[in-house]
N, C-alpha and C positions, 0 to 999 in steps of 0.2 A: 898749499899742501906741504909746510917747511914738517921736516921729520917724517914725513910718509915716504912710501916702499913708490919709485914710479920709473917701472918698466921702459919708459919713456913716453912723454904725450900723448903720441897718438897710439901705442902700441897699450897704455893701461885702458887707452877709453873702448880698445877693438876687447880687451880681455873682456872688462866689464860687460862692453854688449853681448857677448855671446854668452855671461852668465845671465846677464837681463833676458836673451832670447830665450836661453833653457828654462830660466824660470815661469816663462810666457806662454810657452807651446810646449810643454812636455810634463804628460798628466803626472797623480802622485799625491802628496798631503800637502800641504801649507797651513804653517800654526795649527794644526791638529786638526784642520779642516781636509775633506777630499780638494783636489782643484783638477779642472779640466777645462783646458785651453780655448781660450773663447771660439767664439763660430766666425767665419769668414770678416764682413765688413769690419768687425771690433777687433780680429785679430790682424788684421792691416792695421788699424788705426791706430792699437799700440806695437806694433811692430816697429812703424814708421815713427814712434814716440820716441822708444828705446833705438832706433839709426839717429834719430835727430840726438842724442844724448849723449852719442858715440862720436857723433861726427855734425856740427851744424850744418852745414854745408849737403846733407844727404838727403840724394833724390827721394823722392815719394814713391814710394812702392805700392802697387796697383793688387787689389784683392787675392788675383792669382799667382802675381811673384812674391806676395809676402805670405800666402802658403807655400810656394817653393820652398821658401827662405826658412819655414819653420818647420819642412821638413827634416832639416840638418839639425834641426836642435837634440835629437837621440843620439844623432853623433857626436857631436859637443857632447853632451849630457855623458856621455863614458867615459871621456875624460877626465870629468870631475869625481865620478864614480871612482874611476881607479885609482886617484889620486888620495880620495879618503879614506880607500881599502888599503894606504903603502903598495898599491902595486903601478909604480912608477914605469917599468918597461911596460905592460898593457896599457897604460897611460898614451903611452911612447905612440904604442903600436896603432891606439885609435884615431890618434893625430895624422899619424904618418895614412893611415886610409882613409882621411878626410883630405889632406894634401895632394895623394895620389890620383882621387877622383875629380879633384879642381882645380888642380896645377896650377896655380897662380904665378904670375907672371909679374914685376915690377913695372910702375910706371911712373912717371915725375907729371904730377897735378898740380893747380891752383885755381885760388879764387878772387878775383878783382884783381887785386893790389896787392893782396898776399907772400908771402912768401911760397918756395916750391916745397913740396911735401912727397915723401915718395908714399904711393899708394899702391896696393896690389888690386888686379882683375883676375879672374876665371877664364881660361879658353872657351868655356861655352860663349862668351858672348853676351848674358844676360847682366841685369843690376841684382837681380833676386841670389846670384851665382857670384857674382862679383863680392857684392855681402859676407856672402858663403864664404867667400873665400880669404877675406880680409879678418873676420873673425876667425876661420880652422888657423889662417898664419898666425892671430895673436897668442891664441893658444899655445902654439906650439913654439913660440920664441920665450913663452915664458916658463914653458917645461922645458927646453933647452937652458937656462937662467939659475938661477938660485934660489930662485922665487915659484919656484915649482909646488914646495911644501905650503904655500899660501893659497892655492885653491882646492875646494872641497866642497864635501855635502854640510848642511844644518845640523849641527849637534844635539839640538834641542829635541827630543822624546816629539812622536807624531808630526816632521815636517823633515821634508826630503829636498826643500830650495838649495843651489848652490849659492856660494858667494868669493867674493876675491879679496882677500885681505891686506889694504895698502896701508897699515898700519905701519908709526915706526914699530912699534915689539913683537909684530907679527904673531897676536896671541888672539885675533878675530875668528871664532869659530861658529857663526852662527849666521844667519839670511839676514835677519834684521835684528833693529833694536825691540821689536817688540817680542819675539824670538829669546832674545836673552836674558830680557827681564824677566819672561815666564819663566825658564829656568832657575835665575836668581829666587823669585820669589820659593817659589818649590823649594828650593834649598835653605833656604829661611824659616819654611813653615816647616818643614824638617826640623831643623834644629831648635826651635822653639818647642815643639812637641816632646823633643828630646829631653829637653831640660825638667 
């Protein structure tokens, strides 16, 4: 990742999952399609895809904690809403009531032979919460950061995906690459008509 934006390790992979969880479990358009959050077993299955992506090491979330877990994605999801809107303190403010309801707490983890990692849990007790809660903190350490102006909604006309921009020039505005080519081209077939 030489030249890319990195929050730190484990704190870009917590960013990223909670933008992979919003984009997951939280209806809306995609590339000019409607999308609507898959149904139970499949939304465990990629739940537990995107924690495996965030984190290898992450336990397997079980049908009904990975709809817990994809309950919080409306709140994530405001985040990035607000962030796209320039409204940084509402940003602020959705963070801070996803913090407030899971109060995450630190703790020093590992794996085998590993090194220590500090890792955050949830008072409730659960992994679905613990999740919850390791993603609202990544969030919020990186609206706390300079790196704030780097998450957003899809700029792209008909899709509402977030994404997180670890770009070194910080100029990614869009979900995907297939996202910005549609745009690209549109902008091509513009200016070709144009001429």
């Amino acid at each position: 990742m030489t030249g890319q934006v990195d929050f730190d390790s484990h704190n870009t992979a917590m960013v990223q999952g909670a933008a992979d969880l919003v984009n997951l479990a939280t209806p809306g358009l995609s590339r000019t399609r409607p999308y609507q959050p898959p149904p139970g077993a499949e939304l465990a299955e990629r739940t537990n895809a995107a924690l495996r992506a965030a984190d290898r090491h992450a336990t397997a979330l079980d049908d009904a904690q990975a709809t817990r877990l994809a309950a919080l994605a409306p709140g994530l999801r405001a985040v990035f809403e607000h962030l796209a809107a320039e409204e940084q303190d509402r940003a602020v403010e959705a963070a801070n009531a996803l913090l407030a309801d899971l109060r995450p707490f630190p703790v020093l983890e590992r794996h085998r032979d590993e090194p220590w990692h500090l890792y955050f849990r949830s008072t409730r007790g659960d992994e679905a919460s613990d999740w919850a809660a390791r993603l609202a903190l990544g969030l919020a350490t990186a609206l706390g950061s300079r790196f704030a102006a780097r998450l957003g909604l899809c700029s792209a006309p008909a899709c509402d995906r977030v994404y997180v921009d670890v770009s070194r020039n910080g100029t990614r505005r869009f979900c995907s690459t297939a996202c910005q080519n549609r745009v690209k081209s549109a902008a091509h077939r513009a200016r070709a008509q144009g001429d």
